[in-house]
N, C-alpha and C positions, 0 to 999 in steps of 0.2 A: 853804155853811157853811165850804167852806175858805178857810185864812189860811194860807197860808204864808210863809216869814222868807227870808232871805239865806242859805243853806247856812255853815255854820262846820265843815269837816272838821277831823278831829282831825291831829295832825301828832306827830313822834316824841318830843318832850319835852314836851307836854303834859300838864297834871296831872289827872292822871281818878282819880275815885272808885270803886270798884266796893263798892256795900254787899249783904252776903250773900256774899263773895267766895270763904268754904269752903264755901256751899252747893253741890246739883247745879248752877245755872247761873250763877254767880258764878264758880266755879272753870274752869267753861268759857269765860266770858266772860274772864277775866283770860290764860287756854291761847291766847285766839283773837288776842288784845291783845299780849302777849310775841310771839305769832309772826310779828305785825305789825312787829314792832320798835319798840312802845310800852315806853320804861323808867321812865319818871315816875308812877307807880301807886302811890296812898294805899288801903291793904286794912287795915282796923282790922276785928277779932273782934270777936265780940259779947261775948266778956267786956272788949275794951278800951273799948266802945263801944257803948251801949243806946239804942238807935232809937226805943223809947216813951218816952225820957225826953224832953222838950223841951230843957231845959237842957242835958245834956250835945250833943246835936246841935247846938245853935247854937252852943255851945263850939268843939264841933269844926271847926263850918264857920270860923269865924273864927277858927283858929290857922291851919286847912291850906289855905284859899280855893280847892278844889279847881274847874277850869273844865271838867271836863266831870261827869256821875253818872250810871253804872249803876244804878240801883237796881232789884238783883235779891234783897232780902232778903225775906223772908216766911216764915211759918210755915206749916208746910206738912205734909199728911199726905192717905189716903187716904180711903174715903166715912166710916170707921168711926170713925178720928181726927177728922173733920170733924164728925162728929155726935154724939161724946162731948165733944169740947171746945170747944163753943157761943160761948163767951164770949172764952176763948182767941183766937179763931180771929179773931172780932171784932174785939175791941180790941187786939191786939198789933198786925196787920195794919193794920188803921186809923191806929194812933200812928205805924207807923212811916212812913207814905205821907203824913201829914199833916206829921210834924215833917220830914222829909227835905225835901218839894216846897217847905215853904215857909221853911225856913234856904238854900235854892239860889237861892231868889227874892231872898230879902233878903239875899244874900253875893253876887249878878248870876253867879252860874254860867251860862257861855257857851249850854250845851246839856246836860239832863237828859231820859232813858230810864227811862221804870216798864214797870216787866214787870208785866203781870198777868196772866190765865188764861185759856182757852177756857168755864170757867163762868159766866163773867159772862151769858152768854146763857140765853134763857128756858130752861124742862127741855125741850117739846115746839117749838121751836125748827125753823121750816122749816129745810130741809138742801139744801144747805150751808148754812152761818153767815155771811151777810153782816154785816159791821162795822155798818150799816144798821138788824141784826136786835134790837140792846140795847134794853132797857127794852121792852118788844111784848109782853112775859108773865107769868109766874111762874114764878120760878127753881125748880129743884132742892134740894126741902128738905133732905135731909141736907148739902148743901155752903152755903144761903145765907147764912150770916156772912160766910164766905170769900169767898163772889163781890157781896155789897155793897160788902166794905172796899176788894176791887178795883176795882170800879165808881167808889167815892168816888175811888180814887188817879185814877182817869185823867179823873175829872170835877173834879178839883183843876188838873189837866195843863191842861184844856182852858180852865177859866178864870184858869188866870194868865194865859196868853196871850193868851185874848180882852180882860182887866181891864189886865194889863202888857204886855203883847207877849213875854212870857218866850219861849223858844223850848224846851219843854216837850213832849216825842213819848210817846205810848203803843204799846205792840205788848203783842200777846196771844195766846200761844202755847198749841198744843195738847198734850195728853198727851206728857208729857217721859221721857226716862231715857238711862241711861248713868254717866261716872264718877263717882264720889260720890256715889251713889243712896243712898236710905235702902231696905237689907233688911229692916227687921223686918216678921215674918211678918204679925200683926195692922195695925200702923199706915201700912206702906209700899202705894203705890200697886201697880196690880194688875200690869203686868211683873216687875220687881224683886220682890216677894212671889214670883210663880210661880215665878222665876229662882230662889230659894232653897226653895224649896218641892220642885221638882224634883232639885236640886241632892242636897239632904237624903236625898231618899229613895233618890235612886241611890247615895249611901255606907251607907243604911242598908237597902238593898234590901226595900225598901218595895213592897209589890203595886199600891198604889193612889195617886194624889195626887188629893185633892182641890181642887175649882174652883169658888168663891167663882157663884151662879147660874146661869143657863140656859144659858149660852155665846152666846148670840145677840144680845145688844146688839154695835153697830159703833163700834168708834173708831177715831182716827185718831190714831198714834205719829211726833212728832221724837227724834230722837238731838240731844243735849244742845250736840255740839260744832259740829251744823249750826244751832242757834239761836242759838248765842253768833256764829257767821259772818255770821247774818242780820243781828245785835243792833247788830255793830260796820260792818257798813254801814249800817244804819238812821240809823246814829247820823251817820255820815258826810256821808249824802246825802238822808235824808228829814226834811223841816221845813214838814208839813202839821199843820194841825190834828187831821184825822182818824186815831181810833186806828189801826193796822193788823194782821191778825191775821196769827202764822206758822205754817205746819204744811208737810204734803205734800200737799197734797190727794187724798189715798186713804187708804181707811178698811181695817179687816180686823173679823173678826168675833172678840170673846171666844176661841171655841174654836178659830179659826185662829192665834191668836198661841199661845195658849196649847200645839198644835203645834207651833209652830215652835219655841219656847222650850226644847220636849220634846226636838226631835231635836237641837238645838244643842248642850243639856246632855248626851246621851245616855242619857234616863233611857228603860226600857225597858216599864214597867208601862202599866197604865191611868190613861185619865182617869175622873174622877168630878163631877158639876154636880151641887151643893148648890143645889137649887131653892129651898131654903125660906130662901136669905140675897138679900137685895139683890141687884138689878141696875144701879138706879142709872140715869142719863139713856137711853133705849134707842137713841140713834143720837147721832154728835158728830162732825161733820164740818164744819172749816171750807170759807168758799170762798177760797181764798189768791190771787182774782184780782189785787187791789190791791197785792198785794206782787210778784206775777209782773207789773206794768203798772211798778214800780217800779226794777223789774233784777235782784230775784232768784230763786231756788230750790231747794228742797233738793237735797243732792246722797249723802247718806248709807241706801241702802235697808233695808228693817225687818229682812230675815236679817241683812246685813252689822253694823247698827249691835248687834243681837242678841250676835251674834260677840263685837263689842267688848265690850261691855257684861259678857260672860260670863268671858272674859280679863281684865278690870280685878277681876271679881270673885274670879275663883280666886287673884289677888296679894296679894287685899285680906281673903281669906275670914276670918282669923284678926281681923281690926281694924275690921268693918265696923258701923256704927253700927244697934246691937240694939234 
């Protein structure tokens, strides 16, 4: 199945797109890009610039003809966001993966990057997650809007390239966090939530924090500023057909992060496992062989990236997106 193109690395004047670019991984990708010594970066907000619209995307494309695309924008939330906002999740996601891939097709953008997500894979999902492993099941109901729209982006990726020869890459990254996290309690993913969860209760000397099911589901955490490091080599050097997924390949359990998280913060109390809420997929580990056969891997560990994560947040505590 693979097709692979003629390598196009990016170079310092370069005009690359990063869309999502205030997101968690936009903001990182553009952190990873500056420190590259990339200056040539077109970062339109989403209020300058709505991704589900058609019209204004191809607008866009064709004033700025940008020749490379991050496209790291998405709407995003955790099981609870996912499963109250169905449709949201759907079609926002979808507009934006469709009008983006195919205004970069038709402006010849040199090389475009979609991000999509470790759910795209079945719920019950032999483990690790082989790239191999898509489409073998049945997804995860509370997240499957989310991970069809992402599905469809990288099966758009796949056939420009096969129909055009675009040079069109997917990567699909596992559970993310770090700077520009979304803390809110309810819709924020489950690090960040605990991270302020804990947080809370150590100024409010709190006996108990509760934790969101059993503790016993495993997943596997990147720190944000090691995917934007993978994201801008990928982009560099990979020009295979095949999606390719990034994580660490190591998993921890619920109640181990949720530890670690503890002592980081210094929060003193107990835990407490709400058995009667969701757990959600009960194991999520990719196999990141393909991307370690490729030249990379992480380099960011779960306490340390914790650390960071917890320091960006106490700068940010008064500003952070509720």
């Amino acid at each position: 199945m693979s097709s692979s193109l003629a390598p196009t690395p990016m170079d310092a004047s370069s005009k690359i797109y990063v869309a999502g670019a205030r997101g968690l991984v936009g903001s990182a990708v553009v952190r990873a890009l500056q420190a590259q010594g990339h200056h040539n970066l077109v970062l339109p907000t989403s209020q300058d610039l709505d991704l589900r619209s058609q019209a204004a995307v191809e607008t866009f494309f064709a004033q700025e003809q940008p020749e490379y695309v991050f496209l790291a924008a998405a709407r995003v939330g955790g099981i609870q966001a996912n499963n109250i906002y169905r449709a949201e999740f759907l079609y926002d996601n979808l507009m934006m993966a469709a009008n983006v891939i195919h205004s970069a097709h038709r402006h010849g953008v040199k090389k475009l990057l979609f991000l999509g997500s470790s759910c795209i894979y079945p719920k019950l999902c032999p483990q690790p997650m082989k790239e191999d492993y898509l489409l073998t099941g049945f997804l995860e109901p509370t997240n499957e809007p989310y991970a069809i729209a992402k599905i469809a982006g990288l099966k758009l990726c796949e056939n420009y390239r096969r129909q055009y020869g675009a040079n069109f890459i997917s990567a699909m990254p596992t559970n993310l966090y770090g700077p520009n996290d979304n803390f809110h309690l309810e819709n924020a993913h489950v690090l960040p939530a605990l991270m302020r969860k804990f947080h809370e209760a150590k100024l409010q000397n709190q006996p108990t924090v509760t934790v969101w099911g059993t503790g016993t589901p495993l997943r596997e955490f990147l720190y944000v500023d090691d995917l934007a490091n993978a994201l801008v080599f990928l982009m560099n050097t990979y020009n295979d057909m095949e999606f390719i997924n990034v994580g660490t390949g190591q998993e921890v359990s619920i109640q181990e992060l949720a530890k670690t998280i503890q002592a980081v913060v210094g929060y003193e109390g107990e835990l407490v496992f709400d058995t009667t809420k969701p757990d959600g997929t009960p194991r999520k580990l990719l196999d990141v062989s393909r991307l370690g056969a490729a030249g990379w891997q992480a380099q960011i560990d779960l306490k340390t990236g914790i650390e960071k994560t917890y320091a960006w947040f106490l700068n940010h505590a008064d500003s952070f997106r509720r």
